[in-house]
C-alpha positions as CSV (number, residue, x, y, z in Angstrom):
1,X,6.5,6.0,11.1
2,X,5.8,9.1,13.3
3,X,8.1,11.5,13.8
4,X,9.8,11.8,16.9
5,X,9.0,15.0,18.8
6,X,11.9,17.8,20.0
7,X,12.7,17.2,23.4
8,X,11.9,20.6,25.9
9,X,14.9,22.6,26.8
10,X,13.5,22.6,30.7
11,X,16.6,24.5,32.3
12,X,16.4,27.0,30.1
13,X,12.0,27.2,29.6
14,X,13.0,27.7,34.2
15,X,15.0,30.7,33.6
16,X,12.6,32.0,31.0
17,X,9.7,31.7,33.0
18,X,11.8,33.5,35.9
19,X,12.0,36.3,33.0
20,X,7.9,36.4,32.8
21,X,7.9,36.2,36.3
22,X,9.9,39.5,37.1
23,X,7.5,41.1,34.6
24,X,4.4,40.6,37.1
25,X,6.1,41.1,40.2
26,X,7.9,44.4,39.2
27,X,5.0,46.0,37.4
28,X,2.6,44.6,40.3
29,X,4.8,46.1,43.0
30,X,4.6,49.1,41.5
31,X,1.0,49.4,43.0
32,X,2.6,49.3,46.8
33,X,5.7,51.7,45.7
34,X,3.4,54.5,44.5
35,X,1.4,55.2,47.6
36,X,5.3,54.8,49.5
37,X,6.8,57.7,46.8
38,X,3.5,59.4,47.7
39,X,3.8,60.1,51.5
40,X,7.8,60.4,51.2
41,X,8.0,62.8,48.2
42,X,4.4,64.3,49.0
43,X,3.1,63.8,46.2
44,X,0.0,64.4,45.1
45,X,-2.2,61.4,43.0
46,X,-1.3,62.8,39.4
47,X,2.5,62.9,40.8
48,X,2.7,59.7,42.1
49,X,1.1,58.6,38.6
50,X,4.4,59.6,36.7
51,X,5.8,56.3,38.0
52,X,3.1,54.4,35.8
53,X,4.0,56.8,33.4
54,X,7.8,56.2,33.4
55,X,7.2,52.6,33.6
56,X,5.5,52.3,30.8
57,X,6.2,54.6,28.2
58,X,9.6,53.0,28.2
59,X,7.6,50.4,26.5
60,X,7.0,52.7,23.8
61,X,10.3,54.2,23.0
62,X,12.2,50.2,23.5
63,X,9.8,48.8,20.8
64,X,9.9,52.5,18.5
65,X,13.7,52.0,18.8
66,X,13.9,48.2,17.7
67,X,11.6,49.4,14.7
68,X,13.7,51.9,13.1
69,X,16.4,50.2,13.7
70,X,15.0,47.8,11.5
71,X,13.2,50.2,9.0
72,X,17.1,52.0,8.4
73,X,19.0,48.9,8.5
74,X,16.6,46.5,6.8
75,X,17.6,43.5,9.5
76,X,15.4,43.5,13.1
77,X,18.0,43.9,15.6
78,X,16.5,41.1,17.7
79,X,17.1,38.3,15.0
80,X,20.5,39.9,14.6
81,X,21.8,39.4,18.1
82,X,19.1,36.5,18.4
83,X,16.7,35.9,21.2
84,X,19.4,34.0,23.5
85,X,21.9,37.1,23.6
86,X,18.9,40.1,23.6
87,X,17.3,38.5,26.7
88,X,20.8,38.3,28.3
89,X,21.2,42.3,27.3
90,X,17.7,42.9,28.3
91,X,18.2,41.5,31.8
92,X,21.7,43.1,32.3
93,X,20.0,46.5,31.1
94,X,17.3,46.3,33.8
95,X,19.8,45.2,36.5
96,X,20.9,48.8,35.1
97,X,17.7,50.0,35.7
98,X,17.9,48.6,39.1
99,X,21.2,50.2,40.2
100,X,19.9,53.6,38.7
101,X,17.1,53.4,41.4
102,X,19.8,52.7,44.0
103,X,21.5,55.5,43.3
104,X,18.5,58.0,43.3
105,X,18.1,56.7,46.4
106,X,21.0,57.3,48.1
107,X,20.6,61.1,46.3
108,X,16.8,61.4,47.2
109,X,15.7,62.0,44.5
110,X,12.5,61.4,42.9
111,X,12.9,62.1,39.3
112,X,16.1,59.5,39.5
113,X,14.1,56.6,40.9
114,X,11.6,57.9,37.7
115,X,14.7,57.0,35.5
116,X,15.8,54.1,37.6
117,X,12.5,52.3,36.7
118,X,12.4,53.5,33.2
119,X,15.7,52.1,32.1
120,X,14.2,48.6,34.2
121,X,11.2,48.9,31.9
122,X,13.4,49.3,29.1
123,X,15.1,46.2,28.7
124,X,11.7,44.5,30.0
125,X,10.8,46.0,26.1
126,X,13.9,43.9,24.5
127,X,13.3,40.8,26.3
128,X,9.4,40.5,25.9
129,X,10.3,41.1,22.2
130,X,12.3,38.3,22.1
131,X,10.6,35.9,24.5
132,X,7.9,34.5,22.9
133,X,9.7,32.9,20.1
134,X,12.5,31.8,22.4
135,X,9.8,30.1,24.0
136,X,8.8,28.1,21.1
137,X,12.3,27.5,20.3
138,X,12.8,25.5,23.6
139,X,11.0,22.3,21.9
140,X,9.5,20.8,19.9
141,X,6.4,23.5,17.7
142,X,3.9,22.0,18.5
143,X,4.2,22.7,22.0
144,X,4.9,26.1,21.6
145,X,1.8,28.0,22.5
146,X,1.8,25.8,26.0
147,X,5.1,26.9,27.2
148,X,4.2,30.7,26.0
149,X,1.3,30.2,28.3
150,X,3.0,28.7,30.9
151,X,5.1,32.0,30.8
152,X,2.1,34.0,30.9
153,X,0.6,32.0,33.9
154,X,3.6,32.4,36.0
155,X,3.7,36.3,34.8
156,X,0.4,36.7,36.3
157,X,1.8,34.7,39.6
158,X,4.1,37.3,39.9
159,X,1.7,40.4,39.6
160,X,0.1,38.4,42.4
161,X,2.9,37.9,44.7
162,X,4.5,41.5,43.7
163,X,2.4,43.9,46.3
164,X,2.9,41.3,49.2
165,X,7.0,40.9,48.3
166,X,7.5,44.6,47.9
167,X,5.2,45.5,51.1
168,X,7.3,42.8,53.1
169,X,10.9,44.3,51.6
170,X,10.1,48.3,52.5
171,X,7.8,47.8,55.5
172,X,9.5,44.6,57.3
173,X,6.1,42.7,57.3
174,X,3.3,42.2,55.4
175,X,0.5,42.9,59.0
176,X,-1.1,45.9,58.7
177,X,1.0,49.2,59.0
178,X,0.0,52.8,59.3
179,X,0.2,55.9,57.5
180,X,2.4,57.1,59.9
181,X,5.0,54.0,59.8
182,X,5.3,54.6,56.1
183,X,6.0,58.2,56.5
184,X,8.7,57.5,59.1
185,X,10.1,54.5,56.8
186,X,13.9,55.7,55.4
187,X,14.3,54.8,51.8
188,X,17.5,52.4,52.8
189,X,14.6,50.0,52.3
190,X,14.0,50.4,48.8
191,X,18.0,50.0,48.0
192,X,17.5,46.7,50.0
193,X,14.6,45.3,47.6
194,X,16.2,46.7,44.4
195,X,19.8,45.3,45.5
196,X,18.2,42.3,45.3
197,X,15.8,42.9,42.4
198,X,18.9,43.5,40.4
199,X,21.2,40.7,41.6
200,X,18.1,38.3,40.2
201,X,18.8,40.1,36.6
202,X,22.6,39.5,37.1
203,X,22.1,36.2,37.9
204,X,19.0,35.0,35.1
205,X,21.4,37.1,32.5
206,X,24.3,34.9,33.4
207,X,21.7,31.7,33.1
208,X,21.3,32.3,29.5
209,X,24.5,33.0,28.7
210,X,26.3,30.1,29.8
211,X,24.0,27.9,29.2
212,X,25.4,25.8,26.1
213,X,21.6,24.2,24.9
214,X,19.9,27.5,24.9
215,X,19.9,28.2,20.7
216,X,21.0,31.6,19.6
217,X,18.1,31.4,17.3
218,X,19.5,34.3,15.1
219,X,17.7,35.4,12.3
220,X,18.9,36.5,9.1
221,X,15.5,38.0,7.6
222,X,15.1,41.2,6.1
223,X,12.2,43.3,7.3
224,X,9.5,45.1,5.2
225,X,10.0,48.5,5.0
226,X,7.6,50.9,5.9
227,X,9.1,54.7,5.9
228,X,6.1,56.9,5.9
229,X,4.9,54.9,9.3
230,X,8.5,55.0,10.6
231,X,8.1,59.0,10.1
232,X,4.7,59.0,11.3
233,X,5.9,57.3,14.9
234,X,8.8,59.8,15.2
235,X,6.6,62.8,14.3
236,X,4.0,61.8,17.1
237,X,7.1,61.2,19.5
238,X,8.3,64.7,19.3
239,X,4.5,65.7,19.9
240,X,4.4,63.5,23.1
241,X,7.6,65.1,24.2
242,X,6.4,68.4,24.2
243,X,3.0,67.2,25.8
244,X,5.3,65.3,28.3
245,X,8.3,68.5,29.1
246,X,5.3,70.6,30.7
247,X,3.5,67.6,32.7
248,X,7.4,66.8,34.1
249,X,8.3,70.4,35.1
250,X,5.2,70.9,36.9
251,X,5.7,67.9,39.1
252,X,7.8,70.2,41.3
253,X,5.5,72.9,41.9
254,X,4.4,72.6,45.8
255,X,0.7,72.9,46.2
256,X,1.0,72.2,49.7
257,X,-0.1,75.4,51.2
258,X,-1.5,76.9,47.9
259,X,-4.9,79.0,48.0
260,X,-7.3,76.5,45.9
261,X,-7.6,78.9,42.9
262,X,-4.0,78.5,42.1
263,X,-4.5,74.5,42.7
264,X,-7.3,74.6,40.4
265,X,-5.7,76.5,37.7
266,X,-2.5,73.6,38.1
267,X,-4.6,70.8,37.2
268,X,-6.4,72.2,34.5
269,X,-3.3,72.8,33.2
270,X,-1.9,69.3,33.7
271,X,-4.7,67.5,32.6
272,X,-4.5,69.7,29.2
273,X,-1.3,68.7,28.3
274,X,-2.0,65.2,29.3
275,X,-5.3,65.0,27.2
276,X,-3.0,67.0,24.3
277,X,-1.4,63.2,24.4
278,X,-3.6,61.2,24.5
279,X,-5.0,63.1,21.3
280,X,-1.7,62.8,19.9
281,X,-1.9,59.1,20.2
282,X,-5.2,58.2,19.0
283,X,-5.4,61.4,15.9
284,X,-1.9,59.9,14.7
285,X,-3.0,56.2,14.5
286,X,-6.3,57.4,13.2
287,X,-4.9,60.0,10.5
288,X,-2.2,57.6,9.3
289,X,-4.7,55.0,8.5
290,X,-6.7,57.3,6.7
291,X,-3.7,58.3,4.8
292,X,-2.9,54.5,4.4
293,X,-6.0,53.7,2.5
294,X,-5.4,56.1,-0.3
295,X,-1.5,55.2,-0.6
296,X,-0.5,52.0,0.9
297,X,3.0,52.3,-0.4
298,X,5.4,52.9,2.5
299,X,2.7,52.6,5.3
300,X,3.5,48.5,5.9
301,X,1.4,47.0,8.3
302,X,-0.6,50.4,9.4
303,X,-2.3,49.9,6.1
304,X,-4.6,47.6,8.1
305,X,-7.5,49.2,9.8
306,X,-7.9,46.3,11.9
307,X,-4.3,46.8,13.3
308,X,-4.2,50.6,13.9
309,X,-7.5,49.9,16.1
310,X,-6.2,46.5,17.7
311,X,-3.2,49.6,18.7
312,X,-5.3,51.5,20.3
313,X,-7.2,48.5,21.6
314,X,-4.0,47.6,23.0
315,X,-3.2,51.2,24.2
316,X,-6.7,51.3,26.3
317,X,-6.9,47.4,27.6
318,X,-3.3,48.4,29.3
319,X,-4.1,51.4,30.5
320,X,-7.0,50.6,32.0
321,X,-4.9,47.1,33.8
322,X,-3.0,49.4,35.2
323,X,-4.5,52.5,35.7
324,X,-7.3,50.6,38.0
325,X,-4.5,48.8,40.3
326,X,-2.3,51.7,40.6
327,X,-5.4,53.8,42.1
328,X,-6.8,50.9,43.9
329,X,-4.3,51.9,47.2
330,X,-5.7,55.9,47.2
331,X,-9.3,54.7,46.5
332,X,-9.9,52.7,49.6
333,X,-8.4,55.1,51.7
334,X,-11.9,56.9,51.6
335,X,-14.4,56.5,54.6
336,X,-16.9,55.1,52.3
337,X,-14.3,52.3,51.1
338,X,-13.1,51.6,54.1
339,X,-10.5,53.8,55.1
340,X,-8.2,51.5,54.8
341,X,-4.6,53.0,55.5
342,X,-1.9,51.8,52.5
343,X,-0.5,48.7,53.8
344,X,-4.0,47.4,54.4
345,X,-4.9,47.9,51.0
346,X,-2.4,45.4,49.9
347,X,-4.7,41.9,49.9
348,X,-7.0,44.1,47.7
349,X,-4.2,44.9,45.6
350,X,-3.1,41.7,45.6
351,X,-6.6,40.5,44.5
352,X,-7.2,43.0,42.1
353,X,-3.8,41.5,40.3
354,X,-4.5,38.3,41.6
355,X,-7.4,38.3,38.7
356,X,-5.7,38.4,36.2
357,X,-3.8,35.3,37.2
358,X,-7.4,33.7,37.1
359,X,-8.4,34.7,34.2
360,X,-5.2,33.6,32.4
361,X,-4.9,30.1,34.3
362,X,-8.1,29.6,33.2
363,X,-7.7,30.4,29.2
364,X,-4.5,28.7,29.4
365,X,-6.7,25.6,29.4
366,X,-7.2,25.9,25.8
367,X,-4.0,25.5,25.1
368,X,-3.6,22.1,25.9
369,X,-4.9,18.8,23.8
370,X,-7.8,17.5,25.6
371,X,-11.6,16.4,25.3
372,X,-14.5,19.4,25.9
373,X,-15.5,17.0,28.4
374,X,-12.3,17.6,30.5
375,X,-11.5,21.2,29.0
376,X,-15.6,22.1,30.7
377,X,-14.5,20.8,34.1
378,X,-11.5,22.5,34.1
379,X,-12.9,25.6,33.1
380,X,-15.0,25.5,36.3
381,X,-12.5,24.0,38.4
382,X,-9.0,26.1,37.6
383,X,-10.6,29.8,38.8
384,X,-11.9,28.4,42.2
385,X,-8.5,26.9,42.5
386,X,-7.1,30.4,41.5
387,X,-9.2,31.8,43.6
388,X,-8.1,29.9,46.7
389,X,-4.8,30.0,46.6
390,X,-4.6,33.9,46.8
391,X,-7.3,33.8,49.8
392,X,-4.5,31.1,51.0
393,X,-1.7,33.7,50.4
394,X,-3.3,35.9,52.0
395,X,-3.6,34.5,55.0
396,X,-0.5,33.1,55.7
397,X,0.5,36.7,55.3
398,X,-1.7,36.7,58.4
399,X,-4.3,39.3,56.5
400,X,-8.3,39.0,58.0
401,X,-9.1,38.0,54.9
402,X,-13.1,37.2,55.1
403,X,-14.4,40.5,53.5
404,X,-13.4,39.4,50.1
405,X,-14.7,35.5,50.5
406,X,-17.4,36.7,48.8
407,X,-15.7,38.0,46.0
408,X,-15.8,34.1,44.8
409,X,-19.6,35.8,43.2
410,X,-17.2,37.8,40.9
411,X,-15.5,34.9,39.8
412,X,-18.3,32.6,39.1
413,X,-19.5,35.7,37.0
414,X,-16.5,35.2,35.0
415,X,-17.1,31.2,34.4
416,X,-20.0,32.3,32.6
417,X,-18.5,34.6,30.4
418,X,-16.0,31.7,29.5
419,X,-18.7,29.2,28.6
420,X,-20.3,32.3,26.5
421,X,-17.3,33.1,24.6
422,X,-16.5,29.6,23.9
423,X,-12.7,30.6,22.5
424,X,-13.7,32.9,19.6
425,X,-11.6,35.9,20.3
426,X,-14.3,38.2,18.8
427,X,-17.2,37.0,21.5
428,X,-14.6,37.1,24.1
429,X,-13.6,40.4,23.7
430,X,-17.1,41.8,23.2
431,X,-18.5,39.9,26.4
432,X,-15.4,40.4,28.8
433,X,-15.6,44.3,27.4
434,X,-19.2,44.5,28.4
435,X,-18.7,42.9,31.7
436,X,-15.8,45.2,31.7
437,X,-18.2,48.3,31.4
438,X,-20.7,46.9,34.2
439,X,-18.2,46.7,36.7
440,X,-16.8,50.1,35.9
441,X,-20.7,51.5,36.3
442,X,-21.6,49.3,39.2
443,X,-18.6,51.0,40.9
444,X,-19.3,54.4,40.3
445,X,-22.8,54.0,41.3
446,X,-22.3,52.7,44.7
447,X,-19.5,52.7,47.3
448,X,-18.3,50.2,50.2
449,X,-18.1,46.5,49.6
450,X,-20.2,46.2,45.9
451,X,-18.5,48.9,44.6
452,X,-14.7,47.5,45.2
453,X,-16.0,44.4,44.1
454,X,-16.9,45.8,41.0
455,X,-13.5,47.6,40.7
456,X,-11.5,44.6,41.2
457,X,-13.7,42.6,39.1
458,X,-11.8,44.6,36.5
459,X,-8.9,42.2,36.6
460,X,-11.0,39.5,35.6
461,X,-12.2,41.0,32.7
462,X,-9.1,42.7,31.4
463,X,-7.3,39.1,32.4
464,X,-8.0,37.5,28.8
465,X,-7.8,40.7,26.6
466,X,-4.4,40.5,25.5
467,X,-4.3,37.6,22.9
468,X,-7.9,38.5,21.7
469,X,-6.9,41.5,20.9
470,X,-3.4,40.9,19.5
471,X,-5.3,37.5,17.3
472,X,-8.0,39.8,16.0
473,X,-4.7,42.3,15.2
474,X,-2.6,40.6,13.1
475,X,-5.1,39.0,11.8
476,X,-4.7,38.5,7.5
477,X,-1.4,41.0,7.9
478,X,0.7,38.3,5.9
479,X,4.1,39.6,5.4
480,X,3.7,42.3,7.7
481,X,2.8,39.9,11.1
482,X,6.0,40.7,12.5
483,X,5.8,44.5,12.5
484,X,2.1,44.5,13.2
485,X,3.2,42.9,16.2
486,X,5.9,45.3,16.3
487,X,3.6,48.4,16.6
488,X,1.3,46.4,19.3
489,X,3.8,46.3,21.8
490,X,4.8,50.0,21.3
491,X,1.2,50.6,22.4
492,X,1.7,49.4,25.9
493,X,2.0,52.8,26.3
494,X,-1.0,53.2,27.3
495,X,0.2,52.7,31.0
496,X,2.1,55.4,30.8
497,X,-0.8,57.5,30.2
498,X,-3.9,56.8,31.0
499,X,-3.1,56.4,34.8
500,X,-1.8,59.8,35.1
501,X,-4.9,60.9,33.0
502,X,-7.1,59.2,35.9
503,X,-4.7,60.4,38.4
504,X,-5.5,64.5,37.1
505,X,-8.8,63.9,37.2
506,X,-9.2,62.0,40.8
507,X,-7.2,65.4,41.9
508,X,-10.1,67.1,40.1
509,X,-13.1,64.9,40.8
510,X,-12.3,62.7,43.6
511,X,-10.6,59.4,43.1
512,X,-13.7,57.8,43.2
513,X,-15.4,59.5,39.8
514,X,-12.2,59.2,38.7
515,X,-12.9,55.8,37.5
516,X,-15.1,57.0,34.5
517,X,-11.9,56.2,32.9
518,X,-11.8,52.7,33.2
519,X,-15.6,52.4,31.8
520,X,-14.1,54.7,28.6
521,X,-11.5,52.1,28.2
522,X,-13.8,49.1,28.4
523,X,-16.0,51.1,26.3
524,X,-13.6,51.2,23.2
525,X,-12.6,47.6,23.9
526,X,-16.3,46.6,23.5
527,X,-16.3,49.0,19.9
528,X,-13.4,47.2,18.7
529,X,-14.5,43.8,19.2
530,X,-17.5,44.8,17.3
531,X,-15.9,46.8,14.5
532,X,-13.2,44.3,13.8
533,X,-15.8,41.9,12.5
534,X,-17.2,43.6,9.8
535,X,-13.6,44.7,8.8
536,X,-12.1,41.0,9.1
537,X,-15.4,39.6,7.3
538,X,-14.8,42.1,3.6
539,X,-11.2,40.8,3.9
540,X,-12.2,37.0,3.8
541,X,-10.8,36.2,7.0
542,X,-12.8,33.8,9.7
543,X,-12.5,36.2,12.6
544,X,-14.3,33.6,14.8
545,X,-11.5,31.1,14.5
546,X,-10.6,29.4,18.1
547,X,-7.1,30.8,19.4
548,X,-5.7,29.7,22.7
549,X,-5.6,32.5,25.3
550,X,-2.4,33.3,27.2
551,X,-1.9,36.1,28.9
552,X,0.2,39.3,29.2
């Protein structure tokens, strides 16, 4: 007699997916609120970076925090309280976040709304760490990787819908406005769309917490210790810091009316402090690893060569997400994109993040029990879909939207690379990394239409990274899966960096050389997915084994 199945908890799986849908849209609309901060706050394209930076690195010290908690109390905070109440405390401590940002508003100040959106980012940390396993908790197992990429799907949505939301809430319309319209706007608008931002995290908090079926799902588990990686996160925090402290203070030097040799001397010494942290990051992971394979004792799941690069796999595939969409805006401002003036950048921006959502709708496929006859078609079928509703979006937003029909080339590009990959997480890295690198290239060697092609083309090839890498990760860890992934999501921090690294060097080298960063990124990407197979292959371990792709 079969076993009957565990019915889906749908009203809660709706508020959940509301969760992974304010991911996208806040992070997306980030990419329309940085060129606004810019021509307020005159900023210049490194400044306007730090809110990338603040975003993100919140990531970083949410996930660190969650860690040592665990590593001095030997419970994970998160199966203490459970996911249920840490989503609810995660949502109330970005509507926080939310009224942080109103406040620096109403004082004008830019380093507030810095903090505003780093507190939001914050308890985005908590609830991602608990949102995946609430998801699988809302029925029956079997069908958990579905409704996990069902919230990755809908996160995409939202990076999709983000730029055109925000653009409508601080410009009044999503036509075409000038420079000079966002220069004149008053920043009342922005305590008008994060009024309402944060009422949504009142009111999804409140969802969870009286709903009665929603399980606590508390966990009682004792974690792994692992001291001498606990100290080596802390130590390379304090060196971040004082990387950081230099890069912050010299945000509110004017270089307005500067002679060029003291602009020049500024952002060499920006970009020094900023490349000091970036070696920080990578020498740490590197060096403790090292140190790992003589000892092992006390270094938990860093021990693992293949997880200290999948961290900085995961540190590069997010900074280069973000660090391409967040330029995008200043890129095709040139004459030889377009000169396109901010708010006209937003259908590009919204394609650019729009990519992603077709890359993940279309791995999502995999997740679902169906022949390869069917699973084939679909895979040709779901990214024209994809694609055609954001040109529809688009154009209800009444955008001239027939100088990226063509982009459907792009696209068709990346149905290849899904029949090539074929669901091994190793071949899909390497051949969406390569692609990755091509674009990147392409783009640097030619300018108007081809080259922002290529450049958006970047969100279809970062769009199925994530589980890859996380899979090849965690792969053979055993005990120490649950801090391996731990240590991942700390490494979203690559948002917070690597776009302000871009940003110093479009103020050095023009935005458009600027994007040499992205082809780095890809590079490693394409390294890893190499290296990790020889590692995984003298550990026994079948690194070619199908996974389902979501999204993040």
């Amino acid at each position: 007699m079969s076993q009957s199945k565990q019915p889906t908890n749908y009203g809660a799986l709706g508020t959940l997916v509301t969760v992974f849908f304010f991911w996208g849209f806040i992070a997306a609309g980030n990419s329309v609120f940085i060129p606004f901060c810019k021509h307020y706050f005159h900023l210049d394209q490194f400044q306007s970076q730090l809110i990338d930076f603040a975003f993100y690195t919140a990531y970083y010290i949410g996930a660190l925090v969650l860690f040592a908690y665990g590593a001095f109390g030997g419970k994970d905070l998160v199966g203490k309280w459970g996911f249920k109440r840490s989503i609810v405390y995660g949502l109330l401590f970005s509507a926080l976040g939310a009224a942080t940002m109103i406040m620096a508003v109403k004082g004008n100040t830019f380093p507030g709304m810095l903090l505003g959106l780093f507190i939001v980012a914050l308890g985005f940390s908590l609830q991602q760490t608990a949102a995946q396993p609430f998801a699988i908790a809302l029925g029956d197992p079997s069908t958990g990787t579905s409704r996990v990429n069902l919230g990755g799907g809908v996160n995409s949505f939202g990076t999709s819908v983000g730029p055109l939301v925000v653009a409508l809430a601080l410009f009044g319309s999503t036509a075409a406005i000038t420079d000079e319209q966002i220069a004149g706007l008053s920043l009342s608008k922005v305590i008008t769309l994060y009024t309402g931002v944060g009422l949504l995290f009142v009111a999804a908090a409140a969802l969870f917490f009286f709903s009665k079926k929603v399980p606590s799902g508390i966990l009682e588990e004792k974690t792994e210790k692992a001291n001498k990686a606990l100290y080596t996160l802390l130590i390379m925090t304090g060196l971040l810091i004082i990387m950081f402290v230099p890069v912050f203070n010299s945000y509110k030097t004017d270089l307005t009316n500067a002679p060029k040799e003291e602009i020049d001397a500024m952002q060499v010494y920006r970009l020094k402090w900023l490349i000091g942290a970036l070696i920080v990051v990578v020498g740490g992971l590197l060096v403790a690893n090292m140190s790992a394979k003589k000892k092992p004792e006390g270094w938990g799941a860093m021990q693992y060569p293949q997880l200290v690069l999948g961290m900085l796999g995961i540190f590069a595939y997010v900074g280069v997400e973000v660090a391409i969409g967040s330029n995008l805006g200043e890129l095709l401002k040139r004459e030889s994109f377009g000169s396109h003036e901010a708010s006209e950048a937003t259908p590009y921006i919204i394609m650019y993040w729009g990519s992603l959502m077709i890359g993940r709708w279309t791995g999502a496929i995999s997740a679902f029990n169906m022949s390869a006859r069917t699973k084939l078609i679909l895979q040709f079928i779901v990214p024209l879909v994809a694609f055609g509703i954001l040109i529809g979006l688009n154009t209800l937003a009444k955008y001239d939207m027939k100088p990226l029909y063509y982009y459907v080339v792009c696209v068709f590009i990346q149905i290849a690379a899904f029949y090539i990959s074929k669901d091994k997480p190793a071949r899909t890295l390497l051949v969406f990394s390569l692609l990755g690198v091509a674009a990147m290239v392409v783009g640097l060697m030619t300018t108007g239409t081809v080259a922002i092609y290529a450049f958006l083309s970047g969100g279809l090839f970062c769009s199925i990274m994530w589980p890859s890498i996380f899979s090849l990760s965690i792969a053979g860890l055993g005990k120490y899966t649950s801090q391996g992934s731990a240590f991942l999501i700390m490494m979203i921090l690559g948002g917070g960096i690597i776009p302000p690294i871009q940003g110093k060097l479009a103020d050095i080298m023009g935005i458009h050389h600027s994007y040499v960063i992205a082809a780095v990124c890809f590079a490693y990407l394409a390294f890893f997915a190499f290296a990790v197979k020889g590692i995984l292959k003298r550990q026994g371990i079948d690194y070619d084994a199908e996974v389902s792709a979501g999204g993040h």
